[in-house]
C-alpha positions in Angstrom: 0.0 0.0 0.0 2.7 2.3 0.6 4.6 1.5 -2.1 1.3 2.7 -4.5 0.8 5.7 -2.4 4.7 7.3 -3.1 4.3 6.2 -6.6 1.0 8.1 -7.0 2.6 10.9 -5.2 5.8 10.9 -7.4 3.8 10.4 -10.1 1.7 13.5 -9.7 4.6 15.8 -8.8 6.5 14.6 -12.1 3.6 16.1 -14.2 3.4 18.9 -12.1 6.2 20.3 -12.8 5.8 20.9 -16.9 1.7 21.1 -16.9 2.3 22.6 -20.6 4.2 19.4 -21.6 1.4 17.4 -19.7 -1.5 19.3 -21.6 0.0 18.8 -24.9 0.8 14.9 -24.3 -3.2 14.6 -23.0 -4.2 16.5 -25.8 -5.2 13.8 -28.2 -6.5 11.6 -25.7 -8.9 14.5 -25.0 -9.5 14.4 -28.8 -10.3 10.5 -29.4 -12.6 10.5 -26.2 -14.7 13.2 -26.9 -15.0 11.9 -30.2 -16.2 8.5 -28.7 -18.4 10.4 -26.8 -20.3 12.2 -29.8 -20.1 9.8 -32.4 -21.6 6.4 -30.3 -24.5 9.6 -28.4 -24.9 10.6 -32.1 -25.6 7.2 -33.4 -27.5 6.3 -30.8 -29.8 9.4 -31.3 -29.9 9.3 -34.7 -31.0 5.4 -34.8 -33.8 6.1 -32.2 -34.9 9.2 -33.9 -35.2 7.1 -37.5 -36.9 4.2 -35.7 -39.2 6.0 -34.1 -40.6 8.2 -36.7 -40.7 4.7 -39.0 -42.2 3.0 -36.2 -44.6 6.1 -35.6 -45.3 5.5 -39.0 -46.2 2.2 -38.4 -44.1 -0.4 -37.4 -47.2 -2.9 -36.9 -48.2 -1.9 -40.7 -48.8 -3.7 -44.0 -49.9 -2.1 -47.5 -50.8 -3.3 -50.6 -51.2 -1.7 -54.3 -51.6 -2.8 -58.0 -48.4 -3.2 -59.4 -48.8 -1.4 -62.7 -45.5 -2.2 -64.3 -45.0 -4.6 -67.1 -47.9 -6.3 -66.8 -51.1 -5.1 -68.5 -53.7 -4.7 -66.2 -58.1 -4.8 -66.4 -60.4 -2.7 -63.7 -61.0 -5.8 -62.6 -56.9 -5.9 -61.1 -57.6 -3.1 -58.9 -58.3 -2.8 -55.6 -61.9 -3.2 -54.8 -64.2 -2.3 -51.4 -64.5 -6.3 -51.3 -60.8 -6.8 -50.8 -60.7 -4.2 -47.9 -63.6 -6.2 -46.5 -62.4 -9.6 -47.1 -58.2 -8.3 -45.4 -60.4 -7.6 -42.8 -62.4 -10.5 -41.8 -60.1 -13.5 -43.0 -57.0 -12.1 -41.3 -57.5 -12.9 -37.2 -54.5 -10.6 -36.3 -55.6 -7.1 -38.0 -57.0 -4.5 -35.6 -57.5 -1.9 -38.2 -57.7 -1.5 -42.1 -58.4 1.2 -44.5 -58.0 1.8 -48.3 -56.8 4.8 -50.2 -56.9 6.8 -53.4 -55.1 9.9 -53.9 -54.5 12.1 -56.7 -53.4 15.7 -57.8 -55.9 18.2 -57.3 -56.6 22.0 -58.0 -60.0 23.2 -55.4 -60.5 27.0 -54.8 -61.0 28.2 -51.0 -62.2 31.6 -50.3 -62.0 32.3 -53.9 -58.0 31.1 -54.0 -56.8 28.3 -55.9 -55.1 26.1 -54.2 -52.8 23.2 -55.7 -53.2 20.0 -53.2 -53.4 17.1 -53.1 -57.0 14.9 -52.8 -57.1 12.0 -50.9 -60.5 9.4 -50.7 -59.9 7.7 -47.1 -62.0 5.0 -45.1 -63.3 5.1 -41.6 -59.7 4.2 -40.1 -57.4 5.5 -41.8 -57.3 7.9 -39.0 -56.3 5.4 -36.4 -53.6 3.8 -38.9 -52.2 6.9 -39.8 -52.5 8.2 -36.2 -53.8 11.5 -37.8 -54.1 14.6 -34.5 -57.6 16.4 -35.1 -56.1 20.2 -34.6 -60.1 21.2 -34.7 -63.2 19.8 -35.5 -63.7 16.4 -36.1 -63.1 13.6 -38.5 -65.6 11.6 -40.6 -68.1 9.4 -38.6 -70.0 6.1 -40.0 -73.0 8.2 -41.4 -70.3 10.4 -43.5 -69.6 7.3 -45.6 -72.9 5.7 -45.8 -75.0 8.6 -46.8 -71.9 10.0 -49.3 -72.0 13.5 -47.4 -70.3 16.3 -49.1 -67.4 17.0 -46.2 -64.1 17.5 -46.0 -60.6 18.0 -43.7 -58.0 20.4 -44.8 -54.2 19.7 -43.0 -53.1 22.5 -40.8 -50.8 24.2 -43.1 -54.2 25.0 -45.5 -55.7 26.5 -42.7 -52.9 28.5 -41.8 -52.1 29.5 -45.1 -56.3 30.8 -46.4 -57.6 31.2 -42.9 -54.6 32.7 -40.9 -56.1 32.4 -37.2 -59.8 32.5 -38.2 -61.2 29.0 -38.3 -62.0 27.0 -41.6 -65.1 24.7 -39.7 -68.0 25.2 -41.8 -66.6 27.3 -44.8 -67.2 25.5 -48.0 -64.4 24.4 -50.2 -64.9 23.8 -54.1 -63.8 20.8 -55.9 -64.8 20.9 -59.6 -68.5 20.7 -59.4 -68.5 19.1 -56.0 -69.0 21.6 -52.9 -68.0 20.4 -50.0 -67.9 21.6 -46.3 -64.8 21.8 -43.8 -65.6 19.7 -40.9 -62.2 19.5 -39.2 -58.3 20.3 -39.7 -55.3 17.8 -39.0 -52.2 17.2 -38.9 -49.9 13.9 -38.7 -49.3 12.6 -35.8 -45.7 11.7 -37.2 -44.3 13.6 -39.7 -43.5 11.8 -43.1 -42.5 15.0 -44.6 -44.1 14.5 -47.8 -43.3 10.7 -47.9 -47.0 9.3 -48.1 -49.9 10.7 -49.4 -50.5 13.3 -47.0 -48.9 16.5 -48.2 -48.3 19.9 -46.5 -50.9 20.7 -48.8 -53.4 17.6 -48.7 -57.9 17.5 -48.7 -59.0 14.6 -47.0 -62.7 13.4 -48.0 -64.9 10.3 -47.8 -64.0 7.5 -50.2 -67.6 7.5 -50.9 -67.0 10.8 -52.6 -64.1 9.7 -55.0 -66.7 8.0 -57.9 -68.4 11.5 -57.6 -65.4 13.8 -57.8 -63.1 11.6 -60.0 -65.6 9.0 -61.4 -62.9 5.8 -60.1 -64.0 4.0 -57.3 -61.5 1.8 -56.1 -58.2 1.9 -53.9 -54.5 2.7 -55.1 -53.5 1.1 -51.5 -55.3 -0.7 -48.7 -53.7 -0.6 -45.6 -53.3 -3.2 -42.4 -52.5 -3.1 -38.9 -51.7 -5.9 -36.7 -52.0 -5.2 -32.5 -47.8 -5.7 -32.3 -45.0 -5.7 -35.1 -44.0 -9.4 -34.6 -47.4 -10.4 -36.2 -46.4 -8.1 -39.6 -44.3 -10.2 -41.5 -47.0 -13.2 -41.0 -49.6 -10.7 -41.9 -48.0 -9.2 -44.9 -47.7 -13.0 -46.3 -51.3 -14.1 -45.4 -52.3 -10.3 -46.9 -50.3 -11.1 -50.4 -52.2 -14.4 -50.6 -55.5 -13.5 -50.3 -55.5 -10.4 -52.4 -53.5 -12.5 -55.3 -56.5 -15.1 -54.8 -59.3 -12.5 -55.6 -57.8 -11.5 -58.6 -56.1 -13.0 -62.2 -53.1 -14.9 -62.0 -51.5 -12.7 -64.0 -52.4 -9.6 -62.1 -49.2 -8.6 -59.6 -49.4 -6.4 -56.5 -46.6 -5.4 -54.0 -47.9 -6.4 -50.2 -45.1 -4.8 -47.9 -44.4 -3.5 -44.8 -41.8 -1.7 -42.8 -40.0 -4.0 -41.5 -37.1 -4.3 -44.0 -36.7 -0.6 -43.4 -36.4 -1.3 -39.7 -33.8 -3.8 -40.5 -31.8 -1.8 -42.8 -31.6 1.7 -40.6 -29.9 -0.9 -37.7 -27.3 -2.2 -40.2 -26.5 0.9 -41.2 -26.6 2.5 -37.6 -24.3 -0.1 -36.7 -22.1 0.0 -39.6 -21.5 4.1 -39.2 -21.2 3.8 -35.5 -18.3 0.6 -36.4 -16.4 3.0 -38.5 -17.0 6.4 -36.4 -15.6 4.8 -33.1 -12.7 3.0 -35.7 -11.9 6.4 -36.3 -12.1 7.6 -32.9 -10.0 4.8 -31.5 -7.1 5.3 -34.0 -7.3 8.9 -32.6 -6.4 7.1 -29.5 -3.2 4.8 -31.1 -2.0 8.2 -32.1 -2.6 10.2 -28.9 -1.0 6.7 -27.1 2.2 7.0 -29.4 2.6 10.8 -28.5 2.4 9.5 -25.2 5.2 6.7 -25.4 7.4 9.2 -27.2 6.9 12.1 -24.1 7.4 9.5 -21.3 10.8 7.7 -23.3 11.8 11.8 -24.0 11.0 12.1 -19.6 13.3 8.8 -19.0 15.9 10.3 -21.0 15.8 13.8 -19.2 14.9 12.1 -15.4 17.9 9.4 -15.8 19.7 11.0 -13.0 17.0 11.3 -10.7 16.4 7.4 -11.7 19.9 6.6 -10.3 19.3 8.8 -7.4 16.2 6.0 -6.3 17.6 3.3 -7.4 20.7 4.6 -5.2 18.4 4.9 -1.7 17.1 1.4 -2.6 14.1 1.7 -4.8 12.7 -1.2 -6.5 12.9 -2.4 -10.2 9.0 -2.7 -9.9 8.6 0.9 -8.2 10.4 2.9 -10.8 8.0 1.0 -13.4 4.7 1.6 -11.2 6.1 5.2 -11.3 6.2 5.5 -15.2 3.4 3.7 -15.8 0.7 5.8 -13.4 2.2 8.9 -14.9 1.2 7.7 -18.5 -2.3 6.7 -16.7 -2.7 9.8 -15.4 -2.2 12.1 -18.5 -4.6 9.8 -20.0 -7.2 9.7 -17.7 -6.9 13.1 -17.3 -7.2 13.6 -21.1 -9.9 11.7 -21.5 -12.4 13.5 -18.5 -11.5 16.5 -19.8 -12.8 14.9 -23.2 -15.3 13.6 -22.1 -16.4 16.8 -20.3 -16.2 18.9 -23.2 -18.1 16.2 -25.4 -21.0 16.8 -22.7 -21.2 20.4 -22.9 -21.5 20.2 -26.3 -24.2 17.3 -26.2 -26.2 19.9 -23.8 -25.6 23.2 -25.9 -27.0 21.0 -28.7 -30.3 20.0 -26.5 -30.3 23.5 -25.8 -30.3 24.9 -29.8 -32.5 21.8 -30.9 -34.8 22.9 -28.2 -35.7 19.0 -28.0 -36.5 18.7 -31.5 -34.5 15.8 -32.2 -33.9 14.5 -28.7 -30.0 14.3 -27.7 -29.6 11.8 -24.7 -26.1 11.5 -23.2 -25.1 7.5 -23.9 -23.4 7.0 -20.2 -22.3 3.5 -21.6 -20.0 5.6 -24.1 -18.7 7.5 -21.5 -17.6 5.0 -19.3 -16.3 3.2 -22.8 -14.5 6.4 -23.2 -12.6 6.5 -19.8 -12.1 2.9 -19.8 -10.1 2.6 -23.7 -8.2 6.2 -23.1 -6.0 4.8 -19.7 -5.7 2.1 -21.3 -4.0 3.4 -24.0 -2.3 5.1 -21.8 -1.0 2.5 -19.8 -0.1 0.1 -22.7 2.0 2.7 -24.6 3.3 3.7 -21.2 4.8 0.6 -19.9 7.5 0.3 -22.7 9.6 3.6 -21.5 8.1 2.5 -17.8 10.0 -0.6 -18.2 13.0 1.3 -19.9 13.4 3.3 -17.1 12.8 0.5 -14.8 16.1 -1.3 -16.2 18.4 1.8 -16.0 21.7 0.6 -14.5 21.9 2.4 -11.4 25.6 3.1 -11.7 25.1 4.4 -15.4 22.2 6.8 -14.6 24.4 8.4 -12.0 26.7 9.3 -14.4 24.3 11.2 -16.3 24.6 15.1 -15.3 
């Protein structure tokens, strides 16, 4: 116990006497563990931030469309009312479905023309698209049975005509069709113009498609199972049934999100594998700076080796010595790394203001600490052990 305590003291006094020297040898350690830091609480974040807006999406989610390429198709190929109904009664794990049709369409509001896009939706489609009523409501069981003439506008329409006056009741024109705002929405999770709702985007009853647009089928009918392990057997039981309402020949594309899931991991973990490469070869670098400043300290400390050596210390001593002072400038390196790494993680939160939600990865930290000392201590030990095998006699000499 004594012998660690003079070593620890020796050791500390040794770097106290050139703190610049000290600094500038911790200095890439400081480097490769902040680094470590960022990059595994940046991967982290950015994976969970991906797989939740995917999963918010839906996760538990399987869709199906016509596939139109290559393959001649017949109205009979498309997507009927009697598919949604039959997805939903011969598939035991479905909780919710809906069907879609979407197309480009100009309407005029308040006597502006607006370019948006019209969307025909079922009863839930809300529920699988987790759509946020902002006001008003969103279309009940007697909207679709008696083909009433009603309409939701997204939030950014209402913004945009209506400025801070509400759009509930105001009547919106669609070709020959009027129809009446009932409500506004939003997405619950943004898809930023990845699905069929737009910033711009008029919601109405399916019902009303055959009157606006004269088609009356879906472009994609939509599933949703009660957890995400059920999806893939869903998507497969899905596929089958909808390929055995309609010709042979006829092809549709039954997917889900899963694959997507699968692919943001591999690539999370394949950026994080080369990031904290990167980082780590910081540290091999920082740990040869170190091995060169502790061989250039043996080198300059030779007499005050012989001088121990001389009042009896230890072979084993003089390497603890050399060796904690290499630990030291690394640990120290790597908490003031790590330290600076934080403070920049929390400015971040700060600027983001918890937009895309930063959480410090403590496992990273702790990572960090643990690979810096050792660095330090393995490319320590070689001018440790150098300085450990002085010759007494010989180091004396050395003025």
């Amino acid at each position: 116990m004594m012998q660690w305590q003079e070593s620890i003291r020796l050791a500390v006094d040794a770097l106290g006497v050139d703190k610049v020297k000290a600094f500038l040898t911790m200095l890439g350690v400081m480097i490769g563990s902040a680094a470590i830091v960022l990059v595994i609480t940046i991967a982290s974040t950015g994976k969970a931030y991906v797989v939740g807006q995917i999963e918010g999406i839906g996760a538990n989610l399987a869709y199906a469309a016509l596939d139109r390429n290559g393959v001649p198709t017949i109205p009979d190929d498309e997507l009927s009312a009697g598919d949604l109904a039959a997805v939903r009664q011969s598939l035991s794990m479905i909780t919710a479905a809906a069907g879609t049709y979407d197309i480009p369409f100009d309407f005029r509001l308040r006597g502006k023309v607006v370019r948006a896009r019209l969307v025909g939706v079922t009863e839930e489609f809300q529920t699988i698209r987790k759509l946020v009523m902002v006001s008003g409501r969103y279309f009940d069981a007697e909207d679709f049975v008696s083909r009433a003439k009603v309409c939701l506008v997204t939030e950014h329409i209402a913004e945009d005509v209506f400025n801070r006056e509400s759009p509930i009741g105001h009547p919106l024109q669609l070709e020959h069709v009027r129809c009446t705002i009932i409500g506004v929405f939003r997405e619950g999770v943004p898809t930023f113009g990845q699905s069929e709702i737009q910033d711009e985007t008029v919601l109405i009853p399916f019902p009303l498609i055959k009157t606006v647009t004269g088609e009356d089928f879906f472009q994609v009918i939509y599933a949703q199972s009660a957890s995400s392990d059920e999806v893939p057997a869903m998507t497969s039981e899905m596929e089958s049934l909808i390929h055995s309402r309609h010709r042979k020949v006829a092809r549709y594309e039954v997917q889900n999100l899963s694959s997507v899931l699968g692919t943001v991991h591999t690539v999370s973990l394949a950026m994080s594998l080369v990031l904290i490469g990167v980082a780590v070869l910081t540290l091999i670098t920082a740990g040869t700076g170190i091995m060169n400043i502790m061989f250039v300290n043996v080198a300059q400390r030779t007499h005050e080796i012989g001088i121990r050596k001389a009042l009896g210390a230890r072979t084993a001593e003089i390497r603890l010595q050399f060796v904690l002072e290499a630990a030291f400038i690394s640990l120290s390196g790597a908490i003031i790394g790590v330290v600076i790494a934080l403070a920049t993680i929390w400015f971040a939160v700060g600027l983001s203001e918890r937009a895309v939600p930063l959480s410090v990865s403590w496992i990273a930290v702790f990572f960090a600490l643990l690979l810096s000392t050792g660095v330090g201590v393995l490319f320590g030990y070689r001018p440790a052990n150098a300085a450990a095998q002085l010759n007494p006699v010989d180091a004396l000499r050395v003025e």
